[in-house]
N, C-alpha and C positions, 0 to 999 in steps of 0.2 A: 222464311219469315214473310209474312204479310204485310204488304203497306199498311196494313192500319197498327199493325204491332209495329213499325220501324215509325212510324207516325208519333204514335203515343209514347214510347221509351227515348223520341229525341226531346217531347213536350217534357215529359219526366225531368230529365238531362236541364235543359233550361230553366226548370221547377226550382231544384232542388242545387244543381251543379256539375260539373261532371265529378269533381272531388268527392261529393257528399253521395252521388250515385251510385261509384263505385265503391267506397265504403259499406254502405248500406249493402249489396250487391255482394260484399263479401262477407261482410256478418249473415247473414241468409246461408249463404253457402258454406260455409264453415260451420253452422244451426245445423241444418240438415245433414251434413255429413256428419256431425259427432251422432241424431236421431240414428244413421247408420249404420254405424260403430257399434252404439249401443248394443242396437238389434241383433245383428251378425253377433257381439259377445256375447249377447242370451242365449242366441239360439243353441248356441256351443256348449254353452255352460248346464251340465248335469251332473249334480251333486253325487259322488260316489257314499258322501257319510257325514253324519251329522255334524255338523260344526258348533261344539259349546264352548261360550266362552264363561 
């Protein structure tokens, strides 16, 4: 990591809190991992037959 990324993410941190950083921090991460998820299940997913309801 670069001073100026360890620079700015401690500015962040005093911003905001370390509480609210982290949270923030895991809502993100948790966002992108279900965009993931998604993904990887699409890609899986190939209809063998039509589904009527």
């Amino acid at each position: 990591m670069s001073s100026f990324s360890k620079w700015d993410r401690d500015a962040y941190r005093k911003r905001v809190g370390a509480d609210e950083a982290a949270r923030r921090r895991g809502a993100i991460m948790a966002e992108q991992w279900g965009y993931q998820l998604a993904e990887e299940a699409s890609s899986n997913y190939w209809p063998t037959s039509v589904d009527t309801c």
